[in-house]
C-alpha positions in Angstrom: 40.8 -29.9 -94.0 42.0 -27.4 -96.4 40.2 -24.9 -94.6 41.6 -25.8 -91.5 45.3 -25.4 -93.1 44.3 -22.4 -95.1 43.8 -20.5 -91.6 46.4 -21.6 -89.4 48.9 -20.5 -92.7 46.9 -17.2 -92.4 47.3 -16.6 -88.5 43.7 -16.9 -88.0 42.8 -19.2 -84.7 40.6 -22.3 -86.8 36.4 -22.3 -86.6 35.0 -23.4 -83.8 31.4 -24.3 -83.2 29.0 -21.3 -83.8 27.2 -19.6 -81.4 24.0 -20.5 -82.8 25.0 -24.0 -82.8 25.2 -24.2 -78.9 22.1 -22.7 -78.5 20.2 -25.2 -80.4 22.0 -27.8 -78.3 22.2 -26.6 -74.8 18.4 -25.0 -75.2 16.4 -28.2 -75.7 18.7 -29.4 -72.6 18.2 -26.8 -70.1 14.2 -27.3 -70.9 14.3 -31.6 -70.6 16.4 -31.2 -67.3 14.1 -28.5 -66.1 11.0 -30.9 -67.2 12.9 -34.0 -65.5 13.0 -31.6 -62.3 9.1 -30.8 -62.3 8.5 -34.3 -62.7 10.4 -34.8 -59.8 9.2 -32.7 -57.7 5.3 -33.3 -58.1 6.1 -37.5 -57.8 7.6 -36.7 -54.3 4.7 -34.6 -53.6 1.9 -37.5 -54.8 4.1 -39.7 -52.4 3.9 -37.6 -49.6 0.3 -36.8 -49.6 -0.4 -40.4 -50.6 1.6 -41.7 -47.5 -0.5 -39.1 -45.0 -3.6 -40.6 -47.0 -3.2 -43.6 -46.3 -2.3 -43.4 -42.8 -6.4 -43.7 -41.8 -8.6 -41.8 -40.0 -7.4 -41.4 -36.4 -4.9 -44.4 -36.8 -1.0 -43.0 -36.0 2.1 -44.1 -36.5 4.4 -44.9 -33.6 6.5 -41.9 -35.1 3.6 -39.8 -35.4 2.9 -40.6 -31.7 6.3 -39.7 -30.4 6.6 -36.3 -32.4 3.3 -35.4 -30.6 4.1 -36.6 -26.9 7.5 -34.2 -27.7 5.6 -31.3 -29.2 3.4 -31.4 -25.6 -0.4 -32.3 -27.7 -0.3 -35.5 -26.0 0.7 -36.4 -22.0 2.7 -39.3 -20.7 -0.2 -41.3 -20.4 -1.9 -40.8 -23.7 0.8 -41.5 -25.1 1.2 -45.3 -23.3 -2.5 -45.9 -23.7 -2.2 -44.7 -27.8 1.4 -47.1 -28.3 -0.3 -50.0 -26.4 -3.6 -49.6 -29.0 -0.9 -49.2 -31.9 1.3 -52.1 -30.9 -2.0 -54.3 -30.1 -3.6 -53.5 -34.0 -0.5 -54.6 -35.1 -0.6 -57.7 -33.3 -3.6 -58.7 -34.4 -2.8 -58.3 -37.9 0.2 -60.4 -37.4 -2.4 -62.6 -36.1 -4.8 -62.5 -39.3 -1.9 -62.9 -41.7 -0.5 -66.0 -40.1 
């Protein structure tokens, strides 16, 4: 406190925080938010691989089906004849589970 008075008297703008001190503060931060970031990024990546993993082999999704009747690697009827296969596995494991 007497500090604080003693340099106010004398003109002099008070103290602050050192520049030292901010670096030993904002340092370890930066690095955990850059860590949390990395984390981040590879779970999202696990996720997606895992999702187009676990999608089988040869077995599409109705979305996966559509994007490849609009990109032109599968005709018009293709297309029917692979939604009517997807729409009947799914029926029959409605049929299993019930």
């Amino acid at each position: 406190m007497s500090r604080l008075l003693l340099s106010s008297v004398a003109g002099a703008p008070p103290a602050g925080p050192a520049e030292g001190d901010l670096t030993r503060v904002f340092l370890p931060l930066a690095i955990m938010a850059g860590l949390i970031v990395i984390a981040w990024l590879a779970l999202v990546t696990v996720r997606r691989l895992r999702s187009h993993d676990s999608s089988g082999g040869g077995t599409f999704s109705l979305e996966e089906l559509r994007r490849m009747k609009h990109d032109g690697t599968l005709s018009d009827d293709e297309f029917e004849s692979a939604r009517e296969a997807l729409s009947g596995q799914h029926l029959r494991g409605k049929d299993r589970q019930g």
